[in-house]
C-alpha positions as a Markdown table, in Angstrom:
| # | Residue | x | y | z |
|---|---|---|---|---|
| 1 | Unk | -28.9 | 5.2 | 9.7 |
| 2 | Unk | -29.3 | 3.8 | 13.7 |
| 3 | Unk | -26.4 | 4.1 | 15.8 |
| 4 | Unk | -24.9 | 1.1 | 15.6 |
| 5 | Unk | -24.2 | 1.4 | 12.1 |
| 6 | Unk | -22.9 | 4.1 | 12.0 |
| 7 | Unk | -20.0 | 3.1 | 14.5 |
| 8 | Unk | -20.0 | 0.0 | 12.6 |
| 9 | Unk | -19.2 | 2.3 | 9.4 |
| 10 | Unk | -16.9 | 4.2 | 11.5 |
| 11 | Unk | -14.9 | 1.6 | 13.2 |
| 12 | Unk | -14.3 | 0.1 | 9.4 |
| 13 | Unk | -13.7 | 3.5 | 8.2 |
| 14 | Unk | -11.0 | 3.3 | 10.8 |
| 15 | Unk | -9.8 | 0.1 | 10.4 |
| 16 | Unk | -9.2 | 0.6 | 6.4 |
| 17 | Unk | -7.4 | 4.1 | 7.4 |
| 18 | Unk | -4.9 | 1.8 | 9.4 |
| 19 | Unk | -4.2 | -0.8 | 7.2 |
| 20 | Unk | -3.8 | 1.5 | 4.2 |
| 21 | Unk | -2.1 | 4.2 | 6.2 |
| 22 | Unk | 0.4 | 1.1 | 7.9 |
| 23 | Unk | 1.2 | 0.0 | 4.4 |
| 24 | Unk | 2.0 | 3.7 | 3.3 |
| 25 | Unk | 4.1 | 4.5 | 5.5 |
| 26 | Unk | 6.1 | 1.7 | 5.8 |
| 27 | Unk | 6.8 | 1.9 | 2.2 |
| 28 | Unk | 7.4 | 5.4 | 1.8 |
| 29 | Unk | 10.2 | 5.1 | 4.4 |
| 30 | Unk | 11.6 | 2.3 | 2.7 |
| 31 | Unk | 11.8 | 3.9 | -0.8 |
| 32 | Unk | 13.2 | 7.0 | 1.5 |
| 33 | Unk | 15.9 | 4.5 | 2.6 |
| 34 | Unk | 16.8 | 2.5 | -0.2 |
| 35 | Unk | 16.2 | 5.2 | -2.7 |
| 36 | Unk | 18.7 | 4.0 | -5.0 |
| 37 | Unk | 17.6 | 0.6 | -5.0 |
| 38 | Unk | 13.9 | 2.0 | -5.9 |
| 39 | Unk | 14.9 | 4.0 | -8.2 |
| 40 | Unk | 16.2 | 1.2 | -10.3 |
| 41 | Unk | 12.7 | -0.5 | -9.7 |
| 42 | Unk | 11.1 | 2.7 | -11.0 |
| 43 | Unk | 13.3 | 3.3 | -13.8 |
| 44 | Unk | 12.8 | -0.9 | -14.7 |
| 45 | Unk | 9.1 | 0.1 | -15.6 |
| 46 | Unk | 10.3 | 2.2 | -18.1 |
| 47 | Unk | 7.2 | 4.7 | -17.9 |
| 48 | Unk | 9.4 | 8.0 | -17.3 |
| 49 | Unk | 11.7 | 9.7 | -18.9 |
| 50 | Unk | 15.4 | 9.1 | -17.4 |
| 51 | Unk | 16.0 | 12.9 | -16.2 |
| 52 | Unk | 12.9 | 12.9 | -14.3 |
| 53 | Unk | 13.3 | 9.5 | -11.9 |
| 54 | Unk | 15.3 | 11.3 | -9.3 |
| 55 | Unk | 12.5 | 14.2 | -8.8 |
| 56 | Unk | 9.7 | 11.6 | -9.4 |
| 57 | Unk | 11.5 | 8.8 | -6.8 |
| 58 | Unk | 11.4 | 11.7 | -4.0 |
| 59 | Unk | 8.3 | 12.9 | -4.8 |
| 60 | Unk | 6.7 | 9.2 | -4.2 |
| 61 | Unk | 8.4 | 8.5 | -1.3 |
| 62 | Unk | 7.4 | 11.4 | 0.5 |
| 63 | Unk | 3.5 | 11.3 | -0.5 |
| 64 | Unk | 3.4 | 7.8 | 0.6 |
| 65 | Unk | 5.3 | 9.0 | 4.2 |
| 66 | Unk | 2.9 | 12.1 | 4.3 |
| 67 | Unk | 0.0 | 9.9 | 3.3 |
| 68 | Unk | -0.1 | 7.4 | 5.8 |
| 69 | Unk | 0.9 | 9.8 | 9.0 |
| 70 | Unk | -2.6 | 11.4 | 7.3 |
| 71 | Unk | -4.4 | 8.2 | 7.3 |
| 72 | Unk | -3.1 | 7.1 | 10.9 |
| 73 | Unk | -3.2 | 10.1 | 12.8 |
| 74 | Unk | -7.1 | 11.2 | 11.1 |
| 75 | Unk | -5.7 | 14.8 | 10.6 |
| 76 | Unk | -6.4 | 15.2 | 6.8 |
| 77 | Unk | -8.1 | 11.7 | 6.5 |
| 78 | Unk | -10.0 | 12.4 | 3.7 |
| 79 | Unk | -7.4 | 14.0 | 1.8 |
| 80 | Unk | -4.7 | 11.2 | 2.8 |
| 81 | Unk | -7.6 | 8.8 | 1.8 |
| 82 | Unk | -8.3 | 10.1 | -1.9 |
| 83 | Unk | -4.7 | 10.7 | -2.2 |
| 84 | Unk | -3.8 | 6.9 | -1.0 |
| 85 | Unk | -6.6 | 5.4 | -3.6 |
| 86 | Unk | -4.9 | 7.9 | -6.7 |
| 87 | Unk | -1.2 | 6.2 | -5.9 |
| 88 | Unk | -2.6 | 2.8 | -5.4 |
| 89 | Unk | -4.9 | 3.4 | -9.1 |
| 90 | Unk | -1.8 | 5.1 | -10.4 |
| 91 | Unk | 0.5 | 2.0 | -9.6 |
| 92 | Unk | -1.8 | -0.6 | -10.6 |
| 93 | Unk | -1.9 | 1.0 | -13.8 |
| 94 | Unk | 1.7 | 1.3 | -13.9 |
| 95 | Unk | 1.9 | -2.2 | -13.0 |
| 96 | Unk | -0.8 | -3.0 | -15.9 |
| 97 | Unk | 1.2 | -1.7 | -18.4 |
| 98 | Unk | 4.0 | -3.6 | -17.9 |
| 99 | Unk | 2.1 | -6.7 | -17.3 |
| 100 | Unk | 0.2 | -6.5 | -20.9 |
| 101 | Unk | 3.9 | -5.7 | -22.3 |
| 102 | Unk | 4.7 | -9.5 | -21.0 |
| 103 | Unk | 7.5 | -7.5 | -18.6 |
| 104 | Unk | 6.0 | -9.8 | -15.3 |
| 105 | Unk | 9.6 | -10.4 | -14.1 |
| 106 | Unk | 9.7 | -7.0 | -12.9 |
| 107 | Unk | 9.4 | -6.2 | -9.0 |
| 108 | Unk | 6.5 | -4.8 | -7.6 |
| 109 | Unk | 8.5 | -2.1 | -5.9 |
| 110 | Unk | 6.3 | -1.9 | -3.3 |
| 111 | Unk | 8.5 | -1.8 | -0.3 |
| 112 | Unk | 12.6 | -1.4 | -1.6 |
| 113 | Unk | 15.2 | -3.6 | 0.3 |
| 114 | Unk | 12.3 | -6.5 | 1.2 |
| 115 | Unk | 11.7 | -9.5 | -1.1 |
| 116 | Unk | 8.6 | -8.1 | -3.6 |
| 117 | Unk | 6.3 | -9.4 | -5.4 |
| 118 | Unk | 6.8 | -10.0 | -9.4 |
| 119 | Unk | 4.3 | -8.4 | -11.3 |
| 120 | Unk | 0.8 | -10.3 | -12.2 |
| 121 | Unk | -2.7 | -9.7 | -13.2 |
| 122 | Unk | -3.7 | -11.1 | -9.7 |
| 123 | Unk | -1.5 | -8.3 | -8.3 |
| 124 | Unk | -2.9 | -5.6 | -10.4 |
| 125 | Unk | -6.3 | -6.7 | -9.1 |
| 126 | Unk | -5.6 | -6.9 | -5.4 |
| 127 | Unk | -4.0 | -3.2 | -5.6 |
| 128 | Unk | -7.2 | -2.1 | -7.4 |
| 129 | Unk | -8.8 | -3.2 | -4.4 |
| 130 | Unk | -6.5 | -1.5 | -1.4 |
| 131 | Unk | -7.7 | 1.8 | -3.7 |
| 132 | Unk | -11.3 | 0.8 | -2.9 |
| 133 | Unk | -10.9 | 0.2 | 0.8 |
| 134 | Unk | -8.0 | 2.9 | 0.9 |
| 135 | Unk | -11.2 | 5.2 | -0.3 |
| 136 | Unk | -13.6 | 4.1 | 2.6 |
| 137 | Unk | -12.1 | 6.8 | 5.1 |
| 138 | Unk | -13.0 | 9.5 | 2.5 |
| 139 | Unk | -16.8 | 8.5 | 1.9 |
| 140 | Unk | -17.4 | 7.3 | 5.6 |
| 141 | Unk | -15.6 | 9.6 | 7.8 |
| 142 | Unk | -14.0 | 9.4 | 10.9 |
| 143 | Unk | -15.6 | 7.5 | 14.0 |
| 144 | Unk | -17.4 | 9.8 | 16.5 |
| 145 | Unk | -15.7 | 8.0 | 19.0 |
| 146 | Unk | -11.8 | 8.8 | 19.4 |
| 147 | Unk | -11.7 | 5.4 | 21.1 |
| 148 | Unk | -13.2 | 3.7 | 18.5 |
| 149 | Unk | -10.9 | 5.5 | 15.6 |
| 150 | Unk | -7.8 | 4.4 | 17.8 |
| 151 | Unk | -8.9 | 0.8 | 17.9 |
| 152 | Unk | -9.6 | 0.9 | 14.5 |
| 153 | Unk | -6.7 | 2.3 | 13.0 |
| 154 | Unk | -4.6 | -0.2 | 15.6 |
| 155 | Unk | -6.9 | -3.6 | 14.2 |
| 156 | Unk | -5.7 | -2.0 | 10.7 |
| 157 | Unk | -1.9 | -1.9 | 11.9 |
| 158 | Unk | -2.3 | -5.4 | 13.2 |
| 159 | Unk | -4.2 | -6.8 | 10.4 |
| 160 | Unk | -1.2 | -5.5 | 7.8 |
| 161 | Unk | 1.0 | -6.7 | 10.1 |
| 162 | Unk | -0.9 | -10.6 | 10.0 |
| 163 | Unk | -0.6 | -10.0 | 6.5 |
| 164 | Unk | 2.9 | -9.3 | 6.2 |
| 165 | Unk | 3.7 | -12.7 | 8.4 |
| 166 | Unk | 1.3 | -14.9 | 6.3 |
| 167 | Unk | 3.2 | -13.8 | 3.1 |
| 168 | Unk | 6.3 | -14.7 | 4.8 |
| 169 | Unk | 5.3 | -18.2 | 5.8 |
| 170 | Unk | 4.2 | -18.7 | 2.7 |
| 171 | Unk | 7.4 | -17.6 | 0.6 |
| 172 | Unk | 9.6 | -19.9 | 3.5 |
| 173 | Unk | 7.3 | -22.8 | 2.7 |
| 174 | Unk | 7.4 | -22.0 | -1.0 |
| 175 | Unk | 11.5 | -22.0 | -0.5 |
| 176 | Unk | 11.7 | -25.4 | 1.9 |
| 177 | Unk | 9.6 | -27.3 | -0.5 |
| 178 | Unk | 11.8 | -26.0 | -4.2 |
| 179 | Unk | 15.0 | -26.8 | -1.5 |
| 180 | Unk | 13.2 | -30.5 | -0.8 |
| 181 | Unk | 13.0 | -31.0 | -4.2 |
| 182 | Unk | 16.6 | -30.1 | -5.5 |
């Protein structure tokens, strides 16, 4: 592979270790924070027994925290990689589940205390594919270059970040036009 591939591969390596690692993080502090509040999301998927939500609810909270400092900081990136892909599999198929029980009313529970998403094929899908980029790090590595694994990992924080504010725009447009209509 010539050189500039492989800080081409690097630099995305980097920039899916920011994004994913962003997104972990943020949530895993918010499930820390609202814990009662996601643990009336987890127990609404109705996959776990009642006695073991509390230990399970914890448990989540702080992978996700411990997961993205992994994927942000590139101490244990391939380990906070392969663990972020298993969460995001494990919660696509949780979300799976309930979808093919017709339960789509359900929140997401992605981030507790923010407006989430309802539950959807198209969501199941899009998760399935944060565990293929949330992968990358693992099979790619880090970046050579520290410079170039900072600037990656900072394009990932501000690309999850444009995401974030797109979503917003879109649910305040989605409520101006049903409050036009009324």
């Amino acid at each position: 592979m010539n050189p500039s591939s492989v800080m081409m591969m690097g630099g995305l390596s980097a920039l899916c270790a920011g994004s994913v690692g962003i997104m972990f993080l943020v949530a895993g502090f918010a499930k820390l924070r609202e814990h009662d509040l996601f643990l009336g999301t987890l127990s609404s998927y109705r996959l776990l027994p009642a006695g073991s939500l509390e230990a399970a609810g914890w448990a989540l909270a702080f992978a996700e925290v411990m997961t993205g400092a992994m994927l942000l900081s590139g101490f244990g990136l391939a380990v906070g990689s392969v663990l972020a892909a298993c969460m995001l599999l494990l919660f696509a198929g949780a979300m799976g589940v309930n979808v093919a029980r017709g339960r789509t009313d359900l929140s997401c529970g992605c981030t507790p205390g923010q407006k989430g998403e309802t539950l959807s094929w198209s969501l199941v899908l899009r998760t399935l594919a944060c565990a293929g980029l949330a992968l990358l790090p693992a099979v790619v590595g880090r970046s050579s270059s520290w410079v170039l694994q900072v600037e990656g990992v900072m394009c990932g924080v501000a690309c999850w970040m444009l995401w974030l504010a797109f979503r917003s725009l879109l649910q305040a447009q989605t409520v101006a036009s049903t409050g036009a209509e009324a």
